[in-house]
Phi, psi and omega in degrees: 000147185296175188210140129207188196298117165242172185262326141347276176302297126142035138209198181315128167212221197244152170242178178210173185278073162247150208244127190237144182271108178285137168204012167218130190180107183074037193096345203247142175299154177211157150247105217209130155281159160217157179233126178291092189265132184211154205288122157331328195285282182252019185032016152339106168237194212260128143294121177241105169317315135352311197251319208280001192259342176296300204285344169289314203294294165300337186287310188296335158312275175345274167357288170335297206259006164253015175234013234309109198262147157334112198275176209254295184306316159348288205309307192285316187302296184316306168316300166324317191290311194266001268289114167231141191279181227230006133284343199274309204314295199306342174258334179275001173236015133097047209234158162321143188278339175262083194234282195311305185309307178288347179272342190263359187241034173108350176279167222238137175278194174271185191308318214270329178279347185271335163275338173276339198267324160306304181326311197266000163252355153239009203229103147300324181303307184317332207280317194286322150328274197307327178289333192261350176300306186294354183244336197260321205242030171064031178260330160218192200286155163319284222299276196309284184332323174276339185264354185271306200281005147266334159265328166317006195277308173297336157286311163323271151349311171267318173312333176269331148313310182287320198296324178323295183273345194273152176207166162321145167298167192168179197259343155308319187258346202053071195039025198211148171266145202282163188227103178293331181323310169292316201270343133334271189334301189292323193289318192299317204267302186294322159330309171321299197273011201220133208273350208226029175301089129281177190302318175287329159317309194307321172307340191263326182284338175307320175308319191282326176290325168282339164301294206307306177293333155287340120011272181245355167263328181080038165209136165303170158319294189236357186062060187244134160281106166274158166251167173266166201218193175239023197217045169089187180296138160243165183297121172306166199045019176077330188339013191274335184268327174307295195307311160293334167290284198335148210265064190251178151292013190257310158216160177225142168273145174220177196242137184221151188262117194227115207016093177069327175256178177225140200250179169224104157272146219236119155240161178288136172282332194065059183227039186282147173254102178290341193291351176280359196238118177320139168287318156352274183310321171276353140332296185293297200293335157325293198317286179327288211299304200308316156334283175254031190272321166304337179286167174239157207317289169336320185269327185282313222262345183274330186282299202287342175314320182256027183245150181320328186278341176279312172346283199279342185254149167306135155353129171051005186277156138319095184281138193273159191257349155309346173274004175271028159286342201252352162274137216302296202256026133200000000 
């Protein structure tokens, strides 16, 4: 049986378990257990740091997605990105040199640190405002300053990509606002499986994977806006060539020369995070991919020719995701 100290007894002793329900906490309803360790003895009850830091990590997780506050990986992934320590952050947003360190290990930030740190992680431009204001007034080195503007390039590049794609949720989007992280991921995963991934293809498994699931999620994938085309739907404002070019870790493009033309084929690195996707959802791009992976760009591009939604909409028009109930082939 477990043992620790109470100060009741004034020694070592045996505890037991009782369990208290949180069900309000900073204004927001919450459903959060907490286990209680209380002395066997003097029926007291024990702080055991141990249970009691298990029972903050869930109450402030809970907390995290009905307020939304900043989860602790958040923080550490954002850092990585740039990779900067976590003295070098706390001086470009100008905060306590241990400010970051207690937010990465689980403490809950105020209102006002929780906007910035969200803000300059979904906003690049902002972050990079605060790095050169912070470089400009001797808050931080030459050396952070040249390693942030070498990797902002690439965030630059998706901050531009986003301003493209994002929209209000809406039957354009299938209600969800785009999110490049899945879709990096998803095009790095659908490569893998599909031997003969060019860029015009790509428009299509994407299209189909955001149909199929609103379909049957009554939500897209990826939040992506297609327009019809003339080889079928594609990602709107063409971004679809901004979205392969970018230089991640997830696929690399190489350009082949084909009857005369020069085509883009996309392979995988294979360093896809699959963790962002609901299983519901990697079910459907499995269905998809499990499908059109035999086809050639020509028969997939003859296959989206014949769904209602390229059909009924204008040239360069907003294909609406209400037509995704009408699709034919799966």
């Amino acid at each position: 049986m477990k043992k620790f100290y109470c100060n009741n007894c004034n020694k070592e002793k045996v505890y037991k378990i009782r369990q208290n329900k949180i069900v309000n906490y900073r204004g927001y309803k919450l459903s959060v257990v907490e286990n209680i360790p209380v002395c066997t003895s003097c029926n007291e009850d024990i702080l055991v740091p141990e249970i009691e830091n298990e029972n903050l990590i869930r109450l402030y997780n809970e907390y995290r997605k009905k307020a939304d506050f900043i989860f602790p990986d958040e923080i550490v992934k954002f850092r990585e990105s740039y990779n900067i320590s976590q003295r070098e952050l706390v001086s470009i947003l100008n905060w306590g040199k241990m400010t970051i360190n207690r937010y990465e290990n689980g403490s809950l930030p105020d209102e006002s640190h929780n906007l910035v740190l969200k803000t300059i992680i979904n906003n690049p431009k902002v972050f990079l405002d605060k790095t050169k204001y912070a470089f400009k007034n001797c808050m931080i080195k030459e050396k952070t300053y040249n390693k942030i503007i070498s990797n902002v390039s690439l965030n630059q590049k998706k901050l531009l990509i986003i301003e493209k794609l994002e929209q209000p949720e809406n039957i354009y989007n299938g209600f969800r606002k785009f999110n490049i992280d899945k879709t990096e991921n998803l095009i790095g995963y659908i490569a893998e499986k599909v031997n003969n991934l060019y860029i015009t293809s790509l428009n299509k498994y994407l299209w189909y994977i955001d149909f199929v699931a609103f379909k049957n999620l009554t939500r897209s994938v990826l939040g992506i806006p297609y327009i019809k085309y003339t080889h079928g739907p594609v990602i709107a404002e063409f971004a679809y060539y901004d979205i392969v070019k970018l230089d991640n870790d997830k696929y690399y493009r190489k350009e082949i020369e084909k009857n005369e033309a020069t085509i883009i084929k996309i392979y995988s690195k294979k360093s896809y995070d699959l963790s962002l996707f609901k299983n519901s959802e990697l079910k459907i791009v499995d269905v998809v991919v499990e499908n059109l992976k035999e086809l050639s760009c020509e028969d997939i591009s003859k296959l989206s020719h014949n769904e209602d939604g390229w059909i009924n909409t204008e040239n360069s028009q907003f294909i609406s995701y209400d037509y995704a109930s009408n699709i034919k082939h799966f």
